[in-house]
C-alpha positions in Angstrom: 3.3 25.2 35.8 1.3 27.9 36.6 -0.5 30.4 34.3 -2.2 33.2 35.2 -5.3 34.8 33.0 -7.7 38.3 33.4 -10.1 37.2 36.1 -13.7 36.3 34.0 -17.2 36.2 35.5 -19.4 33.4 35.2 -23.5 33.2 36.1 -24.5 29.8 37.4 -27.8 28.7 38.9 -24.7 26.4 41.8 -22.1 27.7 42.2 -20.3 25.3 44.4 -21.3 22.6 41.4 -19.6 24.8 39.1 -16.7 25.6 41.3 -15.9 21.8 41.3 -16.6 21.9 37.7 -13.8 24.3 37.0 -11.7 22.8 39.2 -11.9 19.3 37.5 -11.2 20.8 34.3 -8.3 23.0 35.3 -6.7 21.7 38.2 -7.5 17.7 38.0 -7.8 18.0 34.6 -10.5 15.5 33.9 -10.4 16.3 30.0 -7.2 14.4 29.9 -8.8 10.9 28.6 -6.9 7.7 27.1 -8.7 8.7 23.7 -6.7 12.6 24.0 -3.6 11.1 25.2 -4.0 9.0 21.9 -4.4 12.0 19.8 -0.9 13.2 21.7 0.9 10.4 20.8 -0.8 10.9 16.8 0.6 13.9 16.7 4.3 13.0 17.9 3.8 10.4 15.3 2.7 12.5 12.2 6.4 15.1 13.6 8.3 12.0 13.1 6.9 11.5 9.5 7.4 14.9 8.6 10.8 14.9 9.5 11.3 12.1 7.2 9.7 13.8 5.1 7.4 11.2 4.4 4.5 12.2 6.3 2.4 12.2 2.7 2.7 8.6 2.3 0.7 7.8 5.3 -2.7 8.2 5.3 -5.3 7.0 7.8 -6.9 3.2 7.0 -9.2 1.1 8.5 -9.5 -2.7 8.8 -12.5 -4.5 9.2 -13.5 -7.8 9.3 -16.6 -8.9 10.8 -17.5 -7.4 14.1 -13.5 -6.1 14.2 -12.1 -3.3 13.1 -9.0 -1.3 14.1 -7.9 2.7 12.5 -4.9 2.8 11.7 -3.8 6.7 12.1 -0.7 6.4 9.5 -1.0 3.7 7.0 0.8 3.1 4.1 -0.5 1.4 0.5 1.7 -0.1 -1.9 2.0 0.7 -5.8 -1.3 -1.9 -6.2 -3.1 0.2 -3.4 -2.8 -2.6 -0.9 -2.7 -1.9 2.6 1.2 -2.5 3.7 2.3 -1.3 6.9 0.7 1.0 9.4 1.4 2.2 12.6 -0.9 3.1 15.7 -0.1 5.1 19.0 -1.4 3.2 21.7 -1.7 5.2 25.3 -0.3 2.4 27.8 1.3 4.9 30.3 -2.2 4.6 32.4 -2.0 5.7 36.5 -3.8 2.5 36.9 -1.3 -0.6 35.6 -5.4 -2.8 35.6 -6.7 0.1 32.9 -2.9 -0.6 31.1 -4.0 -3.9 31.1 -7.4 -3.7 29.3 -6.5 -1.1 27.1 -3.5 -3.3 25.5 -5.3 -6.3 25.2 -8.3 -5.0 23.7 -5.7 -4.2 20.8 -4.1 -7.8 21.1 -6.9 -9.2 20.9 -7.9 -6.9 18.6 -4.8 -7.2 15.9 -4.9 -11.1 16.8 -8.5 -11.2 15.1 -7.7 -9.4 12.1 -4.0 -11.0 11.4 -6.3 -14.2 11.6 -8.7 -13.1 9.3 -5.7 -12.2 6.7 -6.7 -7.7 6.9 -4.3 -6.8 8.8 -1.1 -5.2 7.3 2.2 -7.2 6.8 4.2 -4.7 8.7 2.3 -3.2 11.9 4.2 -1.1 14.2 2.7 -0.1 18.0 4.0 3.5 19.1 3.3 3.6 22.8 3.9 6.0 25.4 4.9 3.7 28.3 6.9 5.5 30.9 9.9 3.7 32.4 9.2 3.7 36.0 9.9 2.0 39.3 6.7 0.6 39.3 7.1 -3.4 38.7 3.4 -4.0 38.3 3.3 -1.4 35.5 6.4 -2.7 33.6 5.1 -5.9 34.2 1.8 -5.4 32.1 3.6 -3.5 29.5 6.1 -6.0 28.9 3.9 -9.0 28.8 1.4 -6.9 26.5 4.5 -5.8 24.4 5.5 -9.8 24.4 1.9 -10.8 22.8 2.0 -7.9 20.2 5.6 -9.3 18.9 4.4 -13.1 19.0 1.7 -11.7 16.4 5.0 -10.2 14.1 3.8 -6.8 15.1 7.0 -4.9 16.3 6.8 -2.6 19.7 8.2 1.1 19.8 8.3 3.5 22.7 7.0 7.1 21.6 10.5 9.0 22.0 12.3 6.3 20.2 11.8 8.1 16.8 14.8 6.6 14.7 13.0 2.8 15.1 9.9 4.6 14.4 11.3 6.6 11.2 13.6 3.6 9.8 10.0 1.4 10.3 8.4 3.8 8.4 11.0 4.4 5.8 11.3 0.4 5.4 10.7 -1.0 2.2 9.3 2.5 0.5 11.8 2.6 -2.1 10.6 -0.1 -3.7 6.4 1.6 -3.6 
């Protein structure tokens, strides 16, 4: 896709470093970081809530124990205020299936620690964005990452499947 803008001036002291500059930003687009994609995938998220029309029953929450902690975007407390269930887009869909790798099972890990230590919800869902692809190495990490989530009880969603995601969320609440 290609837009088009006025043409703007700009003063720079290099202007071959700030050619590249603008060229990262707009053409490679270097702003595009595993932390933004994150905030994507948070806001497909909170459009699934709000469809159910239960977006104001999810909050944000964060669980700590020790030296781990994990923020749970949408989180949901019972009638005693305990923490519940919560759910937490993760960005797996990463060019490199290695950074796929680390990024999930920093959050294994992660969850694993805190399940131990008895803070983490009962019900923990994982919204990721992982592409289906020809790529075996890539489904490979994804499934095996997917695999170690579940063997922790904590159920596995893609992004764009939002009726597991909505009846996950909607589980349970008419009893809160």
């Amino acid at each position: 896709m290609l837009r088009y803008d006025a043409p703007r001036v700009v003063l720079a002291n290099d202007p071959e470093d700030k050619l590249d500059a603008l060229f990262a930003y707009y053409v490679e687009r270097n702003f595009v970081t595993p932390e933004y994609v994150e905030k994507q995938l948070e806001k497909q998220l909170r459009g699934v809530l709000e469809h159910a029309k239960i977006k104001k029953m999810y909050s944000e929450a964060r669980v700590k124990q020790g030296s781990f902690a994990a923020t749970f975007p949408f989180a949901h407390r019972n009638a005693n205020g305990v923490l519940d269930r919560a759910i937490k887009p993760l960005h797996l869909a990463h060019d490199d299936a290695a950074a796929a790798y680390e990024h999930g099972w920093a959050w294994v890990g992660r969850l694993k620690q805190l399940k131990h230590h008895r803070v983490l919800p009962d019900d923990v869902l994982i919204a990721t964005n992982m592409r289906e692809e020809n790529d075996s190495e890539k489904i490979e990490v994804y499934r095996e990452i997917k695999s170690s989530f579940e063997s922790l009880g904590i159920k596995v969603a893609t992004i764009t499947d939002k009726e597991k995601i909505e009846r996950f969320a909607l589980e349970d609440l008419q009893d809160a």
